[in-house]
N, C-alpha and C positions, 0 to 999 in steps of 0.2 A: 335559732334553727331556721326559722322564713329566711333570711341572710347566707345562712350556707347552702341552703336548698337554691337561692337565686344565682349564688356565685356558682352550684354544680350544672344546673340549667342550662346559665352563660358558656360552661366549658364546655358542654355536650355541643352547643348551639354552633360554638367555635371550631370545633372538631368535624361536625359534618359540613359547617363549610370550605374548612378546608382539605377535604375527604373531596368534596363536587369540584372544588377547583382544582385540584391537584388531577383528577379524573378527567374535566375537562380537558387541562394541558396535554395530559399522556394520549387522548383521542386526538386532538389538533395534532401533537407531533407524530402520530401513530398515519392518520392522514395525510400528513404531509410528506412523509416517506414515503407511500407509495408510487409516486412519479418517479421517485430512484432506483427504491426495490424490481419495482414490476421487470424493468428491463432484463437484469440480471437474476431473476425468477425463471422470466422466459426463456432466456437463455440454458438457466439449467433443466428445463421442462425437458425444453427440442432435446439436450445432449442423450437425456437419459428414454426418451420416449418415440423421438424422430418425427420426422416430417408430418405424418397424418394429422386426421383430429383429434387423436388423443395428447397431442400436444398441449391442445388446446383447453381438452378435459381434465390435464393435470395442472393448469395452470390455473384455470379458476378453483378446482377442487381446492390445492392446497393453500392459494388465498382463501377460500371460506374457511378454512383450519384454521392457519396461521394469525390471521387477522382476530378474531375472537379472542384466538389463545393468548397473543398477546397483551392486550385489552385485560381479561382475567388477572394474568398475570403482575399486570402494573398495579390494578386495584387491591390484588393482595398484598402487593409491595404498600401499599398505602394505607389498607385498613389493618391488617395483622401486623403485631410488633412482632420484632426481631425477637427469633429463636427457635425452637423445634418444630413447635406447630407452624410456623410460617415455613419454614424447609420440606415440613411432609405435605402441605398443601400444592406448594408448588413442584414439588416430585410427582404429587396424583394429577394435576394437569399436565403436567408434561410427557405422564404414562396415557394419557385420555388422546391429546393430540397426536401422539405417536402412534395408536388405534386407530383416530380417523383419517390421518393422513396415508395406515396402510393401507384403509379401507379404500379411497378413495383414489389414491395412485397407484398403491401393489399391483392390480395386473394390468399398466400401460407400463411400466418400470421394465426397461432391459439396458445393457451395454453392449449390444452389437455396435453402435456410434463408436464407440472407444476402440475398437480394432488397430487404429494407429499403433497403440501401445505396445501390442504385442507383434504387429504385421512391420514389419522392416521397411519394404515399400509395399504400397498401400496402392500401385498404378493398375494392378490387374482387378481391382474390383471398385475403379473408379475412373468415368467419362465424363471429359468437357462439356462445353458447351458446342464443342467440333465433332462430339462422337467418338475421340480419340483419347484416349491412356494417357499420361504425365508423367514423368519419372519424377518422383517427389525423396527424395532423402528419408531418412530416419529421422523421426520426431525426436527421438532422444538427441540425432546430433544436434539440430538447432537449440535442444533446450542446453545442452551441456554448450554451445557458442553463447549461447546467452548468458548461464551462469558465470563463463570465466569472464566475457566483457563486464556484466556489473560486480563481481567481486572485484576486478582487478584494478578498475578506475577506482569504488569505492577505498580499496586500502590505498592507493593515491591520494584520496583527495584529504579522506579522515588523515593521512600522513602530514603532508603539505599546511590543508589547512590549522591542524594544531597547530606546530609548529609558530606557522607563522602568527596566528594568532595570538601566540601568546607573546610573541616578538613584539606585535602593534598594542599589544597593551603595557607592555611592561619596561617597555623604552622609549625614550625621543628621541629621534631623527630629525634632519632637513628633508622638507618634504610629505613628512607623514599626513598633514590633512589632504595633499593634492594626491597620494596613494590611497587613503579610505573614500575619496570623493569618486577616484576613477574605478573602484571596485565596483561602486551603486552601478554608476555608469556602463560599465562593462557585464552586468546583471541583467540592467533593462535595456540591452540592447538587443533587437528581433535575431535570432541567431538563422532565421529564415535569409535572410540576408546576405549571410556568411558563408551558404552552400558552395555559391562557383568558388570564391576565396581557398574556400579549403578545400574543396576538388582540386584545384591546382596546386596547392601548396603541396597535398598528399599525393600526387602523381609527378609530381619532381622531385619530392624526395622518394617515390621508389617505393613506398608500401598503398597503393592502390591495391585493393581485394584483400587488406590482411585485417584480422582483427585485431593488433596493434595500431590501428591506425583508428579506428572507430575508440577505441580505449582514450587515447592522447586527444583525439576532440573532445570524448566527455569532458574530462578531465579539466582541458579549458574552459569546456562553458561552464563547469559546475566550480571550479573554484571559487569565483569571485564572491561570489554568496556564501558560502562553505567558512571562508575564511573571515568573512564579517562578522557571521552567527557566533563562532571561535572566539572572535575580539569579546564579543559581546557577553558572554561566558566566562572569559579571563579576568573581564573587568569587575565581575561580582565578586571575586575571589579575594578576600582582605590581602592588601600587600603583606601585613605584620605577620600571618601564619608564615609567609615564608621570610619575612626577614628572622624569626623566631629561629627557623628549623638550618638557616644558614648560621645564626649564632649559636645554636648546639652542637657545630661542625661540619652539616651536611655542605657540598659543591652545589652552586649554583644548577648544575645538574642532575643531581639527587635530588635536588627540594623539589623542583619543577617534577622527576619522576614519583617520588614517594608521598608530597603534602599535596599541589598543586595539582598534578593531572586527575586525582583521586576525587578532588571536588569539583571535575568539568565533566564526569562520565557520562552524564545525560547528555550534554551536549554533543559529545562526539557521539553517543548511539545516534542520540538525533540525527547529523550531517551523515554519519553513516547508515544508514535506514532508508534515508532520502536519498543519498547517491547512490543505492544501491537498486533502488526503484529507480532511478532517471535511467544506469545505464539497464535495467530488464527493460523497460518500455521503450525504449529507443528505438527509431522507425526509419525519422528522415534521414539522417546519417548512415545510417545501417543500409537502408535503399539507394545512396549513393553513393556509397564507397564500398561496398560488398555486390563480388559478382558471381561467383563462383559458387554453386548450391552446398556446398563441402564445407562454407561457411557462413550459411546462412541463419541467422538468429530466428526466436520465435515469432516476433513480430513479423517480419519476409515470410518466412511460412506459412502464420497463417495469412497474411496479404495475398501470395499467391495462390492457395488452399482457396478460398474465397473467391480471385479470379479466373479460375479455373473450373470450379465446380459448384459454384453456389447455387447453379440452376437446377441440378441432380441431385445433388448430396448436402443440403445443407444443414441436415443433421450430425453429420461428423463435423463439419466449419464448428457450429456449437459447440461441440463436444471438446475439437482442440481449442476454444476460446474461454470454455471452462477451465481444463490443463494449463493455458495460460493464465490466468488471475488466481490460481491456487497461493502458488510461492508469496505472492503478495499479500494475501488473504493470512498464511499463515503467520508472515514476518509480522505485520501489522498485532494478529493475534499475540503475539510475544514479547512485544515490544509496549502495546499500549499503556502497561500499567505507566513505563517510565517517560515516554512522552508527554500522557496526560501533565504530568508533574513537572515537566520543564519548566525553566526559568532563564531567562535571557536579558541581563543587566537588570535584573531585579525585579523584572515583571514575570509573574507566574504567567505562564501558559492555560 
């Protein structure tokens, strides 16, 4: 009995120090966030609150919420085991938080900032820095310029790059290491560089101001990495599944579609997830080969939107910079489970 009483001791002992360290890390990582968070806090303060001090007042309110809540939240993940009680506890904080954060925000909260949405143009009730109105476009068209530029490179590149991909893994060639050497190469190279290059290239062949033409840049710049990551992927992939499914009958083009593509999916969500964020954030390009407000992306909008009005109105700049980081916010949300899980030549991600 002294013996088991010392061995129950040692586990309780064991338990609460690993209860303090585990609490400690979730505070350290909890504090080290906030240099990130804060920014895009503020941001959503201003959208929702505007310019005054209740910006302000929302901003530190819901960090004093937030911040605890959290905190609460990790130590229950720590000290209560998985199952029911652990679920209603964390539903009664999350009812508690939700309480003080209406307390404390509810009446600085409106959406007057969000008018873009519904206001077509937005120039009659907004002044420069000259005193004067801006014909600003529909928000909706630049966000629908945006979406067809990153969908369109994206299915490019997820195209192209499988493909090939699976080409550089699955054959030898002459040449094939000076092709994956010049990939790297053609990755790390400052694409800042390349501005005048492809201003002239795109103004001799004739689609200056088209968004066909910002499409075909991403397109280039994102290959070369697109199509690496591919290799990398193909190469996990046992050759024998598909020598297997080609001696059952299948075409060398069936096994690649039916066995073979089937165990790259992460990967190609990956590259497409990522080229689908490069062509939505796309700025410097877009600002140089888009002239025309009719087809102006998010990023030009809100650029302009900012140098136009950030002196008056910088609550609505907010508000569309909110609007912008949504799409990404949400893809991210959908995508992470199979992200986290990737694997690229056999190293887990």
């Amino acid at each position: 009995m002294p013996e088991a009483a010392a061995w129950a001791d040692l586990a309780a002992r064991t338990r609460r120090r690993r209860l303090l360290v585990d609490a400690t890390l979730w505070t350290f990582l909890l504090l080290g966030s906030l240099p990130i968070l804060v920014p895009y806090l503020w941001l959503l303060t201003v959208a929702l609150s505007g310019r005054t001090g209740a910006s302000t007042t929302v901003l530190w309110g819901t960090l004093a919420v937030l911040f605890p809540a959290l905190l609460a939240w990790s130590l229950i993940r720590l000290a209560l085991p998985e199952g029911r009680g652990q679920r209603r506890t964390e539903w009664a904080l999350a009812a508690i938080a939700l309480f003080g954060l209406a307390i404390v925000t509810g009446p600085h909260l409106h959406l007057d900032n969000w008018r873009f949405l519904w206001n077509p143009l937005i120039a009659d009730s907004l002044k420069g820095a000259s005193g004067v109105g801006t014909k600003f476009p529909s928000v909706w068209s630049a966000f629908f310029n945006s979406l067809l530029i990153a969908s369109a490179q994206m299915v490019m590149v997820v195209t192209v790059a499988t493909l090939a991909g699976y080409y550089l893994s699955r054959f030898a060639f002459g040449g094939r290491e000076a092709y994956l050497q010049g990939l790297l190469v053609l990755h790390a190279f400052p694409a800042m560089t390349l501005v005048i290059p492809i201003f002239l290239l795109v103004y001799w062949a004739g689609l200056l101001d088209t968004r066909l033409s910002v499409i075909l840049v991403i397109v280039a710049l994102e290959l070369p990495f697109a199509i690496f990551v591919m290799k990398g992927f193909f190469d996990a992939v046992p050759w024998e599944i598909e020598m297997s499914a080609m001696a059952d009958g299948c075409s060398r083009r069936r096994a690649f579609l039916l066995v073979v593509l089937p165990q790259v999916k992460v990967g190609v969500l990956a590259v497409a997830v990522f080229a689908f964020l490069r062509g939505w954030e796309e700025y410097v390009f877009t600002r140089t080969l888009l002239i025309e407000k009719a087809n102006w992306t998010m990023s030009l909008y809100l650029f302009w939107m900012r140098e136009d009005v950030m002196g008056t109105d910088y609550a609505m700049v907010s508000a569309i910079g909110v609007f912008y980081v949504i799409p990404s916010i949400v893809l991210y949300t959908a995508t992470q489970k199979y992200l986290t899980q990737m694997t690229i030549g056999g190293i887990k991600g």
